[in-house]
VOBA-516560 format. One line per 3 residues: number of its first residue (from 1); their letters; for each residue x, y, z of N, C-alpha, C, O. Coordinates in steps of 0.2 Angstrom, whole numbers, plus 5000, padded with zeros to 4 digits. Each point is the difference from the previous one (the first is absolute). Layout:
% VOBA-516560
NUM = a = X,Y,Z,X,Y,Z,X,Y,Z,X,Y,Z | ...
END
This chain:
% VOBA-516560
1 = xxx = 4837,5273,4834,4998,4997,4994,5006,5000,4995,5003,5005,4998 | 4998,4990,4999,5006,4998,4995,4997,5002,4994,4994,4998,4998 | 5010,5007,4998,4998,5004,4992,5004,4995,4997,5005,4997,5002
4 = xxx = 4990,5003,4992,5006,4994,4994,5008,5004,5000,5005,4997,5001 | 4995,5008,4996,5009,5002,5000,5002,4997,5005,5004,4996,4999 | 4994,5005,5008,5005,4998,5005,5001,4995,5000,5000,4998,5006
7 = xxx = 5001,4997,4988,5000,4992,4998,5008,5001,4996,5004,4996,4999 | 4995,5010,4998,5005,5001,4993,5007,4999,5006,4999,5002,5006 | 5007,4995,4990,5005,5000,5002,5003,5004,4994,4997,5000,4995
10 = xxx = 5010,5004,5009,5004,5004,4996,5002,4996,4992,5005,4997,5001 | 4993,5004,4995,5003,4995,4994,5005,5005,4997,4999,5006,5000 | 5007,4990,4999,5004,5004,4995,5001,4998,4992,5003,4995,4999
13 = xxx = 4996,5008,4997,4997,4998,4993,5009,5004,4996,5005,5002,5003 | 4994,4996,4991,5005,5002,4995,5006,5006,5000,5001,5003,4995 | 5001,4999,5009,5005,5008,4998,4997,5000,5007,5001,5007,5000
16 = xxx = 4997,4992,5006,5001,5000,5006,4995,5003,5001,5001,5004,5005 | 4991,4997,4991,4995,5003,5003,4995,4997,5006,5001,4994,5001 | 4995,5010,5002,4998,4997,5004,4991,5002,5000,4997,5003,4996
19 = xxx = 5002,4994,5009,4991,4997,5000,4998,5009,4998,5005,5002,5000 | 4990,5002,4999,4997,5005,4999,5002,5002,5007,4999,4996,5005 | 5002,5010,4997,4999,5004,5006,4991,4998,5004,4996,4998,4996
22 = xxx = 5003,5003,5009,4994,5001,5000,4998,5007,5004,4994,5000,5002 | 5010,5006,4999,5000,5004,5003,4994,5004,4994,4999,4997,4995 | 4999,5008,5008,4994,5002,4995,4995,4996,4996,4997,5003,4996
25 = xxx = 5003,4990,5004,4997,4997,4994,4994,4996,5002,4998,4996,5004 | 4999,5009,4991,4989,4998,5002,4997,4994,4997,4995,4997,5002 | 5009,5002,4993,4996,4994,4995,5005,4996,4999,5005,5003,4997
28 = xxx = 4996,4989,5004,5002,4996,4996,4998,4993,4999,5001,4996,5005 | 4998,5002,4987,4998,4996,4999,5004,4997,4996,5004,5002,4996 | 4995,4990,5006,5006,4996,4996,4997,4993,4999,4999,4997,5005
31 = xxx = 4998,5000,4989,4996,4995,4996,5006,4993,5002,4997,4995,5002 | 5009,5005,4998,5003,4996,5007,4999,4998,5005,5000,4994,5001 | 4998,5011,5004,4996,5000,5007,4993,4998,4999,4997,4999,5006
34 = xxx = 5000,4999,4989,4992,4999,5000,5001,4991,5003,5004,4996,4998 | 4991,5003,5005,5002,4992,5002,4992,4998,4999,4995,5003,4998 | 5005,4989,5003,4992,4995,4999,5001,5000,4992,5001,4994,4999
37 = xxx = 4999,5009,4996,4998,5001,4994,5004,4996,4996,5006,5000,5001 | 4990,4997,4993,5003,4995,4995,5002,5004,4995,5001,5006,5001 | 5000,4992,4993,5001,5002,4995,4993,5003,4993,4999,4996,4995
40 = xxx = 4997,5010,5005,4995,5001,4997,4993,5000,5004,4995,5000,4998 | 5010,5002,5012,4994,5001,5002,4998,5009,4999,5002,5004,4996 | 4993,4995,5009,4998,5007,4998,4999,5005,5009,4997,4997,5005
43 = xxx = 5008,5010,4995,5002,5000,5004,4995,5005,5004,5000,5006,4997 | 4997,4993,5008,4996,5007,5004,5003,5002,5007,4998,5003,5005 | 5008,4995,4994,5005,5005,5007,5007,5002,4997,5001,4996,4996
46 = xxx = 5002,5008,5005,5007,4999,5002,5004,5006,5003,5001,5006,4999 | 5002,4989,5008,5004,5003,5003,5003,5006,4997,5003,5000,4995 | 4998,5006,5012,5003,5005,5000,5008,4996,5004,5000,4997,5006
49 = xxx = 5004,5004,4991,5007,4998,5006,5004,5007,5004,5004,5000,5005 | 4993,5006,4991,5002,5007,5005,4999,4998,5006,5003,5004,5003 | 4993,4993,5001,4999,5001,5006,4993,5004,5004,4997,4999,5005
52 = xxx = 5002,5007,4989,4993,5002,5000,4994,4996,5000,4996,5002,5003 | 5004,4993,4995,4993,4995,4998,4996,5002,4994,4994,4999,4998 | 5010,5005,4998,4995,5004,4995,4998,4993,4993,5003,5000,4995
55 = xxx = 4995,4996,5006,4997,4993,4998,4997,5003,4995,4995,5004,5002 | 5007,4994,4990,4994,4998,4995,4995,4994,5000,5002,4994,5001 | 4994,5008,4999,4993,4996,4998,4994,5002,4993,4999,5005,4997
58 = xxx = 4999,4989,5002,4994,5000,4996,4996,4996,5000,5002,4995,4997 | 4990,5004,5005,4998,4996,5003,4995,4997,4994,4999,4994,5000 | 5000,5010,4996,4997,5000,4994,5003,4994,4996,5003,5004,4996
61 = xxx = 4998,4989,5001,5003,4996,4995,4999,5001,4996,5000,4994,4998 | 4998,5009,4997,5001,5004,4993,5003,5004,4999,5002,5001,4995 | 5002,5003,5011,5000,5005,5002,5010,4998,5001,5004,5004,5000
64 = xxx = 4998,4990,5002,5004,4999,5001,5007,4998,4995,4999,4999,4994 | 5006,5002,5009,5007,4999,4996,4999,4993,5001,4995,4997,5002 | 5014,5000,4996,5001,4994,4998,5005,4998,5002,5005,5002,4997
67 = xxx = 4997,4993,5008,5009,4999,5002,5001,4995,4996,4997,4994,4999 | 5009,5008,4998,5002,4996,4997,5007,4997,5002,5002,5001,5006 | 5003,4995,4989,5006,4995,5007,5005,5002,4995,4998,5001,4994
70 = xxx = 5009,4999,5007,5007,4999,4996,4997,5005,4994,4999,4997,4994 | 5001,5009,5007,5000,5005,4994,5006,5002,4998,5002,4998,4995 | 5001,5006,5011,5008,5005,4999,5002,4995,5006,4998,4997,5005
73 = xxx = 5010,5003,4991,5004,4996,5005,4995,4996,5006,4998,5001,5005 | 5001,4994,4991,4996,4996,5004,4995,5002,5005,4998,4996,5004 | 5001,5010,4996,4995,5004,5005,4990,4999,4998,4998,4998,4994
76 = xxx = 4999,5004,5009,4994,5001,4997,4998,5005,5002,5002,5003,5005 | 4992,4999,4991,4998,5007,4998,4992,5000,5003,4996,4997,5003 | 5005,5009,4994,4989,5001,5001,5000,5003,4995,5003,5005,4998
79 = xxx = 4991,4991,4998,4999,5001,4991,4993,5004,5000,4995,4997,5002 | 5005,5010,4995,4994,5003,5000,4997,4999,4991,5004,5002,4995 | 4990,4996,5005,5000,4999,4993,4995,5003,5000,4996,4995,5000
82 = xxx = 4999,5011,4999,4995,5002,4999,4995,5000,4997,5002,5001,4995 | 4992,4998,5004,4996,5000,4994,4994,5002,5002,4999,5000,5006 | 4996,5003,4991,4994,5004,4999,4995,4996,5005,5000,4994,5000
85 = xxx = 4998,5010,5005,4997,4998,5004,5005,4994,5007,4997,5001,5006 | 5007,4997,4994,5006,4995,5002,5005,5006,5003,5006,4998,4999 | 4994,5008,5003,5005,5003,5001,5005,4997,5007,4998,4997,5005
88 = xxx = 5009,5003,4993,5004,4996,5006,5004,5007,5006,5005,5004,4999 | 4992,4995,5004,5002,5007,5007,5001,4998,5004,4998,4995,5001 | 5006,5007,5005,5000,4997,5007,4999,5008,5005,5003,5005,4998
91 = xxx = 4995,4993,5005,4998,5009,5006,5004,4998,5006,5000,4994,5002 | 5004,5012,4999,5003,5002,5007,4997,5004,5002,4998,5004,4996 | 5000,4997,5012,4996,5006,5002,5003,5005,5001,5006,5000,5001
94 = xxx = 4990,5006,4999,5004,5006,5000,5005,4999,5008,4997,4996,5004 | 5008,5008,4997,5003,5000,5007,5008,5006,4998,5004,5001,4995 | 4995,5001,5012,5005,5005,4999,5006,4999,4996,5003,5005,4997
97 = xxx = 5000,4989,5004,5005,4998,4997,5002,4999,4993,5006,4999,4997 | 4991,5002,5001,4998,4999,4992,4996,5006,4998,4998,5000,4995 | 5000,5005,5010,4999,5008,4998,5005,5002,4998,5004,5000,5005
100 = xxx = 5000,5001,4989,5006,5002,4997,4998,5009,4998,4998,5003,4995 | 5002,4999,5013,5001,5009,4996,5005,5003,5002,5000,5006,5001 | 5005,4992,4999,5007,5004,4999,5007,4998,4998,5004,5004,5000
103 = xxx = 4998,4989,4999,5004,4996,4996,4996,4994,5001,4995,4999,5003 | 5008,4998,4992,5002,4995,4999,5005,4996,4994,5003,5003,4996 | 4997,4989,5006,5004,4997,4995,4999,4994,4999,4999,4996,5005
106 = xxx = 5000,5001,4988,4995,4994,4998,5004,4995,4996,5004,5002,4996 | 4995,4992,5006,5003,4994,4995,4997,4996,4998,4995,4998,5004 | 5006,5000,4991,4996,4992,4994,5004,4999,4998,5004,5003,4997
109 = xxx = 4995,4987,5003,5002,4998,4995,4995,4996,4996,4998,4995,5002 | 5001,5008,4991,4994,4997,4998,5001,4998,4992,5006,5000,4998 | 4991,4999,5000,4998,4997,4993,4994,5001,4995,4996,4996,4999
112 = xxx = 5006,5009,4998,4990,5004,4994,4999,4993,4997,5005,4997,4998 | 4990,5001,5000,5001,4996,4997,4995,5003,4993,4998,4996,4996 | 5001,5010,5005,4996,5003,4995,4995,5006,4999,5000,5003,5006
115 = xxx = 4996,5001,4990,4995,5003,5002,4995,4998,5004,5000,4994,5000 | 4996,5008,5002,4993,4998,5002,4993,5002,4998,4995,4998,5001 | 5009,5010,4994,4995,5002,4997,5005,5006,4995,5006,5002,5002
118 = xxx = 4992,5000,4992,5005,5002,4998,5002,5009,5002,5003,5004,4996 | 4995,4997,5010,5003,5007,5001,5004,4998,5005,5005,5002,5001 | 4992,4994,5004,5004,5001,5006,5005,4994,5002,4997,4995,5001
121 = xxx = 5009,5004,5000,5003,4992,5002,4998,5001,5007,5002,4995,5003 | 4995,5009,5002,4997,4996,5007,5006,5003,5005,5004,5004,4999 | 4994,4994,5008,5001,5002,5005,5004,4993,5004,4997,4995,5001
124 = xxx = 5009,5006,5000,5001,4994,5005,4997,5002,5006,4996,4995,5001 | 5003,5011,5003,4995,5002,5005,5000,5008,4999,5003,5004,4997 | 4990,4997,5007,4996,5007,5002,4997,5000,5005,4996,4996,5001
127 = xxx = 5008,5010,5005,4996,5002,5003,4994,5003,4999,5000,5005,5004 | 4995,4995,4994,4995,5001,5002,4998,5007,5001,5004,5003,5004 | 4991,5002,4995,4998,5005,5004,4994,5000,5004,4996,4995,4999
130 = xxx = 5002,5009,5005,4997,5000,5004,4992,4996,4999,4998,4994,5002 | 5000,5011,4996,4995,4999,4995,5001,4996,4991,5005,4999,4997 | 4990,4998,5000,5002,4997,4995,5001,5005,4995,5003,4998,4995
133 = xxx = 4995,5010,5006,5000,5005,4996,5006,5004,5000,5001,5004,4996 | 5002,4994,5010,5006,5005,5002,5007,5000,4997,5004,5004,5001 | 4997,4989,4993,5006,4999,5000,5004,4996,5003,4997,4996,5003
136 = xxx = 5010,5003,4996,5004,4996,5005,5005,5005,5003,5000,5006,4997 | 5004,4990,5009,5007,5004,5002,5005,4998,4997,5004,5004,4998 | 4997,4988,5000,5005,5001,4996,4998,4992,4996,4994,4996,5001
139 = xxx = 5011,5002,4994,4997,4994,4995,5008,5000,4996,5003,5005,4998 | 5000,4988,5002,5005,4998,4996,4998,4996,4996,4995,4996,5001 | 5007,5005,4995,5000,4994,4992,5001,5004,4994,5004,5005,5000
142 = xxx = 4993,4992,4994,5001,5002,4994,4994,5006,4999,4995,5002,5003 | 5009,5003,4991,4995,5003,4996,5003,5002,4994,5006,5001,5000 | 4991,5000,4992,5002,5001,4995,5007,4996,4999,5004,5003,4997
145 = xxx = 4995,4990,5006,5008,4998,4999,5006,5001,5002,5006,4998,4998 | 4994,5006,5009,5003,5002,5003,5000,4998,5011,4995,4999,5003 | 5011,5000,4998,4999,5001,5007,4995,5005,5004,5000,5005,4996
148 = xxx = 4995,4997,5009,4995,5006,4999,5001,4998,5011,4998,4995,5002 | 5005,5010,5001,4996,5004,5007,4994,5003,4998,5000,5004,4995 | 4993,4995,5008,4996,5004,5001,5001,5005,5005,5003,4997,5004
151 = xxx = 4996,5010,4998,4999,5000,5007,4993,5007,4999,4998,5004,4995 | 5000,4996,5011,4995,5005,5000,5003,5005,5007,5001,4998,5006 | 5002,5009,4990,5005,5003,5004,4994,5008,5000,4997,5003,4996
154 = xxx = 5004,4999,5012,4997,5007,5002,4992,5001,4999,4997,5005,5000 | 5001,4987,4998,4991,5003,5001,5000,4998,4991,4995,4999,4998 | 5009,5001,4999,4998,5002,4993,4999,4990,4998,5002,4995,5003
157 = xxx = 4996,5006,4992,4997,4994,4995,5007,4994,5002,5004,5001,5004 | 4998,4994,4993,5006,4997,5002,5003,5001,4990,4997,5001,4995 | 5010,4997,5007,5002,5005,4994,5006,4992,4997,5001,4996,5004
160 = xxx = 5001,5003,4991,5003,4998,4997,5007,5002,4999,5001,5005,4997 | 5004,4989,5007,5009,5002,5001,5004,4993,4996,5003,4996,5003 | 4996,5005,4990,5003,4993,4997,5008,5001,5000,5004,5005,5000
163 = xxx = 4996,4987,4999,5009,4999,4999,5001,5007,4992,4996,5004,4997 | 5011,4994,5002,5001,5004,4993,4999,4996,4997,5000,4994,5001 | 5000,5008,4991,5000,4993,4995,5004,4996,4996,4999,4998,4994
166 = xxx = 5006,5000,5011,5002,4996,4997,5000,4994,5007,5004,4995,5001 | 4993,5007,5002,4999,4993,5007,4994,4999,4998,4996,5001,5004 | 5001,4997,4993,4994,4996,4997,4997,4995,5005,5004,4997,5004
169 = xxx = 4990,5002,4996,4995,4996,5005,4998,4995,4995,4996,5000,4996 | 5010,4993,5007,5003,4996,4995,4996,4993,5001,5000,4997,5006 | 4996,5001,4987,4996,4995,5002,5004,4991,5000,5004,4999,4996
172 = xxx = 4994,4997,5007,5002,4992,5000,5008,5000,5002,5004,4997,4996 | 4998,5006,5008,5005,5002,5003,5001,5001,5008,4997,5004,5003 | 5007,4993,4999,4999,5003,5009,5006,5005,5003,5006,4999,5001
175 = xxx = 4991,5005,5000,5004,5006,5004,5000,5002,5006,4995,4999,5004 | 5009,5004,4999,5002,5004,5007,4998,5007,4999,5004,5005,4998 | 4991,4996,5004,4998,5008,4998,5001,5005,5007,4998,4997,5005
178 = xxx = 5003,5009,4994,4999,5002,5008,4998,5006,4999,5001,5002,4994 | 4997,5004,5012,4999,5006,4998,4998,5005,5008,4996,4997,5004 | 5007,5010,4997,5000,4999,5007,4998,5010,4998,5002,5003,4995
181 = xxx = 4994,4999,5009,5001,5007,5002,5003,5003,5003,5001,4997,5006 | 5002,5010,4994,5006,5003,5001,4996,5004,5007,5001,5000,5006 | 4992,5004,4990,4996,5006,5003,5003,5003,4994,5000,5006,5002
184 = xxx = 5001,4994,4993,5001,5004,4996,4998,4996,4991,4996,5003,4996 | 5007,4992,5004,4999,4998,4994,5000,4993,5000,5005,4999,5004 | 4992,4996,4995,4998,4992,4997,5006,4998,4996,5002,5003,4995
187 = xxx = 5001,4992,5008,5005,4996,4993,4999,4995,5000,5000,4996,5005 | 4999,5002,4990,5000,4992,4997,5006,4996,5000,5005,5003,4997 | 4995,4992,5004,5008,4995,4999,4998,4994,4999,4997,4996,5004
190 = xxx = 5005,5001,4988,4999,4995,4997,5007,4995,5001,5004,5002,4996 | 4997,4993,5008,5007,4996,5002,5002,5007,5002,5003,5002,4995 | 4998,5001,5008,5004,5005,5006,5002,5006,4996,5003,5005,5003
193 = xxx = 4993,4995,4989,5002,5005,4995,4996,5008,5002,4994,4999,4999 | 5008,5005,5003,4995,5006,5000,4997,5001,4993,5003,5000,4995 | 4989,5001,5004,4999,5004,4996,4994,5006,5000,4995,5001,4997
196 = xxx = 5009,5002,5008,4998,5007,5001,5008,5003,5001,5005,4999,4998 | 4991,5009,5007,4995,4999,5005,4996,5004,4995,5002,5004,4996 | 4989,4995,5005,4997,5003,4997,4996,5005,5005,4997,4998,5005
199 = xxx = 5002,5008,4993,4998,5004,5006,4993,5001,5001,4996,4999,4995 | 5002,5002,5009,4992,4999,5000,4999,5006,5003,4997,4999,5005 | 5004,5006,4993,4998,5005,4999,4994,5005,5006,4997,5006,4999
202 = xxx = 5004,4990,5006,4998,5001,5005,5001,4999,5008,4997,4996,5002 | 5006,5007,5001,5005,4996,5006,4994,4998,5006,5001,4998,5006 | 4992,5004,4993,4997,5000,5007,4999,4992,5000,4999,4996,4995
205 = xxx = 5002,5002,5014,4998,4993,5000,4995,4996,4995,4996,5003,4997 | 5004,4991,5004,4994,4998,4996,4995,4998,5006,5001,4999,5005 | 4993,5001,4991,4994,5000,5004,4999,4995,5002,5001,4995,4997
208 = xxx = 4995,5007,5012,4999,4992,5003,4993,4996,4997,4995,5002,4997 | 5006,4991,5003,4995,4996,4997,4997,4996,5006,5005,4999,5004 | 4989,4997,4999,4997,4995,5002,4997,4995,4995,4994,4997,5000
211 = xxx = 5011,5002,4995,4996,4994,4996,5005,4996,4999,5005,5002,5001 | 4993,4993,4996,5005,4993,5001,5005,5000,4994,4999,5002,4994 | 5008,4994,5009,5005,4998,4996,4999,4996,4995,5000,4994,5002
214 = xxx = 4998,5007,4992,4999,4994,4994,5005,4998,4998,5004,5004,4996 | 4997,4990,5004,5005,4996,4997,4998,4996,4994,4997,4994,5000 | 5004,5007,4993,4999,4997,4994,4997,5006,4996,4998,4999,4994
217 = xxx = 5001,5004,5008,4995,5007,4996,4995,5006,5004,5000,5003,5006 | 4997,4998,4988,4996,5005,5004,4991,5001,5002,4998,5002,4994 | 4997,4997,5009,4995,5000,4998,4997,5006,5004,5001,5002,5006
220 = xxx = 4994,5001,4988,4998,5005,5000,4996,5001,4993,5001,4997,4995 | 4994,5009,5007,4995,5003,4994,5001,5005,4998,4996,5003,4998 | 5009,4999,5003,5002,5007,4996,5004,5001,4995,5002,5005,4997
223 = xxx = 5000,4989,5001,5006,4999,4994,5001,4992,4997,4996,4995,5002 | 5008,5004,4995,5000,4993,4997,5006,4996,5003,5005,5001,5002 | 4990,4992,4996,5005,4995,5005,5006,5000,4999,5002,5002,4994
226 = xxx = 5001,4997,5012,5009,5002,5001,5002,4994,5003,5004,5000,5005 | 4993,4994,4992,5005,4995,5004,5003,4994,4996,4999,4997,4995 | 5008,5002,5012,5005,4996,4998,5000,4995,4996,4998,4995,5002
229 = xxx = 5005,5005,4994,4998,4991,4996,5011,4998,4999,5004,5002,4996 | 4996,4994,5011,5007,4996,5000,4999,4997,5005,4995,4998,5003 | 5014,5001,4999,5000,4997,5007,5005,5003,5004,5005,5002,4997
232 = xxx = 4993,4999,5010,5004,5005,5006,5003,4993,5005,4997,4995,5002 | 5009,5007,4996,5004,4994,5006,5002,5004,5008,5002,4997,5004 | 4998,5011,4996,5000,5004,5005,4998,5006,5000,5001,5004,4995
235 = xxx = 4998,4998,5008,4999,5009,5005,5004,5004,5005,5004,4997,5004 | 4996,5007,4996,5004,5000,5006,4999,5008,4999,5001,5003,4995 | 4995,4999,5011,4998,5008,5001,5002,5004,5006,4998,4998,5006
238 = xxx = 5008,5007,4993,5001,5005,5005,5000,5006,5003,5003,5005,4997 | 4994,4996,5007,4997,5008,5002,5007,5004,5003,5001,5002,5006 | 5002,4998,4989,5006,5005,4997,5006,5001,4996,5003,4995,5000
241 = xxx = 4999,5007,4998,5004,5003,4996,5008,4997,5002,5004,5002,5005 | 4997,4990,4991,5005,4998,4998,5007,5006,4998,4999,5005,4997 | 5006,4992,5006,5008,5001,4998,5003,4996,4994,4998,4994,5001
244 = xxx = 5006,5008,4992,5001,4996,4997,5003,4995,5001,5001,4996,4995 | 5001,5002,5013,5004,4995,5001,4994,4994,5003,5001,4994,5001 | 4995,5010,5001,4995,4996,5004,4995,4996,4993,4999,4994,5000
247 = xxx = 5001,5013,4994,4996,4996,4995,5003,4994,4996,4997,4995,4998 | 5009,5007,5002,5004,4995,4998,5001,4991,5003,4999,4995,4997 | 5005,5007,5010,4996,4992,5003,4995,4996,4996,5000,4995,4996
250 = xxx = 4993,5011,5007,4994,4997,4999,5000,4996,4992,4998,4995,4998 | 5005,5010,4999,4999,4999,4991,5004,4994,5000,4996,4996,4997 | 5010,5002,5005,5003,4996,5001,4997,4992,5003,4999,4995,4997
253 = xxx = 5000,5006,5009,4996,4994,5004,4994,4997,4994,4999,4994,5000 | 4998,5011,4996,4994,4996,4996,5004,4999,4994,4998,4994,4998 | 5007,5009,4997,5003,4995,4995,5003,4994,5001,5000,4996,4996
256 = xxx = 5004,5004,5012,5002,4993,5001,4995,4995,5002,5001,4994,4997 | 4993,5007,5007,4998,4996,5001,4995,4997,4991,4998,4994,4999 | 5002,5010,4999,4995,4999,4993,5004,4998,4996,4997,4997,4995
259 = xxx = 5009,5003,5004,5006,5001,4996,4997,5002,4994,5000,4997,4994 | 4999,5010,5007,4998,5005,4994,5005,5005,4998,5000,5005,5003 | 5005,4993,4993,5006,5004,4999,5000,5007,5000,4995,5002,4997
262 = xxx = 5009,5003,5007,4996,5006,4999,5004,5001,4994,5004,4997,4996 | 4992,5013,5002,5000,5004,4994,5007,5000,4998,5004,5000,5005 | 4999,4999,4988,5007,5001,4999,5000,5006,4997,5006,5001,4999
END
């Protein structure tokens, strides 16, 4: 069976970077790759291109994002706009691949375009926990205006690993954010800038989950809405621990292709 990646031809973009490795890589999503859709339709699939088939879906139309056309460098995005009762989400099923209990290393290129509520700016995604009671394994996005790793490490609650403060979780602006586990400590990287390493105080793996990857936020009854309000032009999720030459590429392949100047 023919996987979407194995469509991708090697492209060589700006400073001689190349397509994303696919070696370890569980998750990716690229609002490029979405095909059939116009301009302000409303999106209930999108392709994984890891190879995995890890597919977002949302079957529910209230419930759905919004593809939009010629956002960034003429690319188009998927526009999460939220509103009370209107939550915008997409689910991947849980699958071992995207069980992240011992590295990992994560990319976005996205766009806040605001709160959603005023404690929380949201979730680009969350793993999920088991149970809706359990927590999650891990969750990238904002918190208190900052870059924020969730992870839930050795059984214990999931804990909070922000950028430092002066990498701020920067609204109406599009960035390359990335952030990778060691087995020891979470680092945050805004345009390829570390802003850790922040140690998480706990080195036991983190806990495994069977509950689904959310994409746009988070939904659950044990705490307050945590979801995304912008737009995601990609993803790209890998179950291990980048080299910074590796992270670099990668960081590199998404400002050329977005032509998002990196950090000076």
């Amino acid at each position: 069976m023919i996987k979407p990646w194995m469509l991708i031809p090697p492209i060589v973009g700006g400073g001689g970077s190349q397509v994303p490795p696919v070696a370890n890589l569980s998750l990716w999503l690229k609002a490029d790759a979405i095909t059939g859709l116009s301009d302000g339709d409303s999106v209930s699939s999108w392709a994984d291109f890891s190879g995995n088939e890890n597919d977002a879906a949302q079957a529910t139309a209230a419930h759905q994002p919004v593809y939009k056309t010629g956002i960034i460098n003429g690319k188009p995005v998927v526009r999460f706009a939220p509103s009370a009762g209107n939550e915008k989400i997409m689910d991947v099923a849980d699958d071992d691949t995207i069980d992240l209990t011992s590295a990992f290393t994560i990319y976005a290129v996205a766009y806040v375009n605001g709160r959603y509520n005023t404690t929380d700016s949201g979730f680009l995604f969350v793993k999920a926990g088991s149970t809706d009671a359990s927590g999650a394994q891990y969750g990238f996005g904002g918190g208190n205006d900052r870059w924020v790793v969730n992870c839930a490490f050795g059984g214990s609650s999931w804990q909070d690993h922000m950028s430092s403060n002066d990498q701020a979780w920067p609204t109406q602006t599009w960035v390359v954010v990335s952030a990778y586990y060691d087995g020891t400590n979470v680092i945050i990287e805004n345009h390829g800038d570390a802003t850790g390493p922040t140690s998480l105080g706990d080195t036991d793996a983190p806990v495994a989950s069977t509950g689904l990857l959310q994409i746009g936020g988070y939904s659950h009854s044990w705490s307050g809405d945590e979801y995304f309000q912008g737009d995601i032009a990609e993803i790209l999720i890998y179950k291990s621990t980048h080299d910074a030459a590796t992270r670099n590429q990668i960081i590199e392949y998404l400002q050329t292709k977005y032509n998002i100047a990196p950090a000076e």
